[in-house]
C-alpha positions in Angstrom: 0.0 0.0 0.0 3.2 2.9 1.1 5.6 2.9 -1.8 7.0 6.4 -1.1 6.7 7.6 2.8 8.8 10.5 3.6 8.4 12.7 6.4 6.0 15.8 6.0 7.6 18.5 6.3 6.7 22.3 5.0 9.7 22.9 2.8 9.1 19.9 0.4 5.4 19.5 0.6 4.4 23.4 0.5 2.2 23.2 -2.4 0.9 19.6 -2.3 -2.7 19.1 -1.4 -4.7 16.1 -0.7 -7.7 14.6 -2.6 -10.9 12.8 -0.9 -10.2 9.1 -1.3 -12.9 8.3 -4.1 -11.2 4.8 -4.3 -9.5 2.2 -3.0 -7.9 0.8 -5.4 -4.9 1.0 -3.4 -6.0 -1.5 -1.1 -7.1 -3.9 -3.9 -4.4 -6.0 -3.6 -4.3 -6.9 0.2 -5.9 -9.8 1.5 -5.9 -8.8 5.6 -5.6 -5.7 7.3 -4.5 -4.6 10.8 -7.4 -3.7 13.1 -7.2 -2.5 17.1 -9.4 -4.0 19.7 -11.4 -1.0 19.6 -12.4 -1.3 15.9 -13.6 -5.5 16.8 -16.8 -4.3 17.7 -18.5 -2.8 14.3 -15.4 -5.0 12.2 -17.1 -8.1 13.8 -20.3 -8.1 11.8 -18.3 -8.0 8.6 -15.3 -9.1 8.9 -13.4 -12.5 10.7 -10.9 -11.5 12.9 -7.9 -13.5 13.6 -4.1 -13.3 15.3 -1.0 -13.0 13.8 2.1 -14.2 15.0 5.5 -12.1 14.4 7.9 -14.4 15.2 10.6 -11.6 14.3 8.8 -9.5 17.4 7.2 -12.3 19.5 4.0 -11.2 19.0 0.9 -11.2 18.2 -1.4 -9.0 16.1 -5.2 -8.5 15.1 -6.1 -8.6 11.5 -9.1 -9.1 9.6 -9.6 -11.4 7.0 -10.4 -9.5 3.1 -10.1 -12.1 0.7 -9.3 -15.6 0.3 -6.6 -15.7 -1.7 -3.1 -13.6 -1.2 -3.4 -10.5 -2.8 -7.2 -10.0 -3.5 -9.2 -7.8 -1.6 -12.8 -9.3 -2.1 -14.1 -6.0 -0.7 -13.1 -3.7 -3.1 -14.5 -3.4 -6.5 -13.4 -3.2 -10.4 -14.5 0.4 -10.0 -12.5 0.6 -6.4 -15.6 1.0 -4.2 -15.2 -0.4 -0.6 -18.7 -2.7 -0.6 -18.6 -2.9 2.9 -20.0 -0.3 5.9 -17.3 -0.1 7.6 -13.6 0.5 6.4 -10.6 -0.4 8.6 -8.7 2.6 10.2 -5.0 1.5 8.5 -6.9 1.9 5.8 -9.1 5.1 6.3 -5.8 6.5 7.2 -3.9 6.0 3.6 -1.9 8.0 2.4 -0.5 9.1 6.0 1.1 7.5 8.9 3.0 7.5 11.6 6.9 6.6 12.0 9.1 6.7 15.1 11.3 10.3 15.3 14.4 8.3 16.9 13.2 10.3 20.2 11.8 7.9 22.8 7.9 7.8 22.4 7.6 10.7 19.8 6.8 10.4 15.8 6.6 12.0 12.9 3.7 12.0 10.3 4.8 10.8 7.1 2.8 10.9 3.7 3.3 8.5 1.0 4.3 10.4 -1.9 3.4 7.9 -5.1 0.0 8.2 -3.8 -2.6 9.0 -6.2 -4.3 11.2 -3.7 -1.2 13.2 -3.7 -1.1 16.0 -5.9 -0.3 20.0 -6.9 -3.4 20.8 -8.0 -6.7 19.3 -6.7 -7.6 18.4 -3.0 -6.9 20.6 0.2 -3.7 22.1 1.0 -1.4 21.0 3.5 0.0 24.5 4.4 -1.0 27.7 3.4 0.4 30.5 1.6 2.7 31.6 5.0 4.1 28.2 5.1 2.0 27.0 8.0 -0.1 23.8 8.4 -3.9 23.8 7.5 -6.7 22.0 9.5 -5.8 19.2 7.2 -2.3 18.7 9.2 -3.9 18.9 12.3 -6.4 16.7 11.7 -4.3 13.8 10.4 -1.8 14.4 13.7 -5.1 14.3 15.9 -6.5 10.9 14.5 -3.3 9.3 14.0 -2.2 10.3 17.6 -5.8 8.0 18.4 -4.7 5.4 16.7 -1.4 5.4 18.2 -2.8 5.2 21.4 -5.2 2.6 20.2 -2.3 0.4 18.9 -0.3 0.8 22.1 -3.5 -0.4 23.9 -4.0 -3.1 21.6 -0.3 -4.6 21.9 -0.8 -5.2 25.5 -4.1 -6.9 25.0 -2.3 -9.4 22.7 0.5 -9.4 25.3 -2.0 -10.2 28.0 -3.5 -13.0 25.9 -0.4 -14.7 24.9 1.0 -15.0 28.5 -2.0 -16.4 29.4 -2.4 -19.2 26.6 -5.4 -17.7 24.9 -4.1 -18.5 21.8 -4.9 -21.7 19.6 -3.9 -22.1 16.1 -7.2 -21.5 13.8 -8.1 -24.4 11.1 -10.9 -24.1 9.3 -12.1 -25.7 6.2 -14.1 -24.2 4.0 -15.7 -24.8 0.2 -13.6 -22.6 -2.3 -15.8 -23.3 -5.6 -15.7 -26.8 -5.7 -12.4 -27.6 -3.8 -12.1 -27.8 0.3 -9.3 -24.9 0.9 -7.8 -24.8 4.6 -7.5 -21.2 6.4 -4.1 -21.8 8.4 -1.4 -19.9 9.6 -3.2 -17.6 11.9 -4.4 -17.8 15.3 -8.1 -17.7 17.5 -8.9 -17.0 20.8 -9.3 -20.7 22.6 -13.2 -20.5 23.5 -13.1 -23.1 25.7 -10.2 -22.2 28.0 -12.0 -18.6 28.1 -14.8 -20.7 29.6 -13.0 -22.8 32.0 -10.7 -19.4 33.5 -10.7 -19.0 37.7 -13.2 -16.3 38.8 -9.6 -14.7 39.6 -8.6 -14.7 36.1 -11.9 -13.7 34.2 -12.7 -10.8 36.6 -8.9 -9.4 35.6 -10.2 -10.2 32.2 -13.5 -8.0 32.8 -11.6 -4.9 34.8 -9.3 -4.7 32.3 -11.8 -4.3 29.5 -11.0 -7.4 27.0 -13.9 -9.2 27.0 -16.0 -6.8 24.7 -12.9 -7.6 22.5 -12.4 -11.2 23.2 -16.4 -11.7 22.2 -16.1 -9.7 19.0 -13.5 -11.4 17.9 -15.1 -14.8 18.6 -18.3 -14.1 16.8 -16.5 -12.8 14.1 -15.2 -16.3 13.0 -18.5 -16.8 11.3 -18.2 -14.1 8.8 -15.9 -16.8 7.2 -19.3 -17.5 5.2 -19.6 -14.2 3.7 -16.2 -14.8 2.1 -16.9 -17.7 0.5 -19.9 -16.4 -0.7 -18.1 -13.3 -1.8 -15.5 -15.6 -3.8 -18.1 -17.7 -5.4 -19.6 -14.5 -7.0 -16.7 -13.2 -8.1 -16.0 -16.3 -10.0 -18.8 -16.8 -11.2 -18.4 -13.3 -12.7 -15.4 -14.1 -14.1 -16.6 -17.4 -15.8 -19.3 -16.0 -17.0 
């Protein structure tokens, strides 16, 4: 999705302006997408999500599921419409985001330059004529401080869950067309040990505020129906 992410900054971005995303094309080719605990409520009715392990960082990480192939994005159209009601914030965020400044806890907001939405002439500016940054700066500092705070809060929710063995590896079969294709490689929260935690355990659960999260994510797992109905229709488009 990034191809060209350079720090914003007013001397080399003083006449660039950015366009409403119209499509999202750019996210055509992704198959899942990073979501925070906080999004697992309204991502849950349309989305399954699942865990993620980086090995490199021994952890784990929320995604949701967007097609069932690598590199198609059931949920985006030929024309680059997003044919869902709700659109993950990684995504809602493109073409900015947040890098670490080298400074402990501090960032910069970057831009990805090759972005379509990236231009000289139409859009809105992102300074104005006296060098300074519009509403459009501020904004994009405002929400992606939220979602850096959302991400931080999320990390330790994935934390918590790993030290506690919450995690089981997810295999699920389901019809692709008329083959049986296996969804491994990622990871669900075990429902059963959930159900069989101390009182101890599950009221830590409850004052820390995971288990709005924890059932989200479990009822989510059924969505898996809605992509294979999804990729049935879109070959059945095809071989038409």
């Amino acid at each position: 999705m990034f191809q060209k992410v350079v720090p914003v900054n007013r001397e080399r971005h003083a006449g660039k302006k950015i366009k409403e995303a119209t499509s999202f094309s750019f996210a055509s080719g992704f198959h899942i997408a990073y979501v925070t605990m906080q999004e697992f409520a309204r991502a849950a009715s349309i989305f399954s999500i699942v865990f993620l392990e980086d090995k490199d960082k021994d952890e784990f990480r929320p995604v949701v599921l967007l097609g069932m192939n690598a590199g198609e994005n059931l949920f985006v159209g030929v024309d680059g419409k997003w044919n869902a009601s709700y659109i993950p914030a990684i995504i809602r965020r493109y073409p900015f985001a947040l890098a670490p400044s080298g400074q402990d806890g501090q960032y910069t907001v970057c831009i990805d330059e090759a972005s379509e939405l990236v231009g000289d002439t139409e859009g809105s500016a992102l300074f104005d004529d006296k060098g300074e940054p519009t509403q459009v700066i501020e904004n994009v500092k405002r929400y992606l401080g939220e979602l850096q705070q959302m991400d931080t809060l999320t990390r330790d929710f994935c934390k918590f869950l790993a030290k506690h063995n919450m995690f089981t590896p997810l295999n699920m079969r389901v019809r692709d067309n008329d083959k049986v294709k296996s969804i491994t490689g990622c990871y669900v929260i075990n429902e059963e040990r959930l159900n069989n935690l101390s009182d101890e355990r599950f009221l830590e659960i409850k004052n820390k505020r995971y288990l709005p999260s924890m059932y989200a994510h479990l009822i989510s797992l059924a969505q898996t129906e809605r992509l294979v109905k999804m990729q049935d229709e879109k070959s059945a488009v095809k071989s038409a």
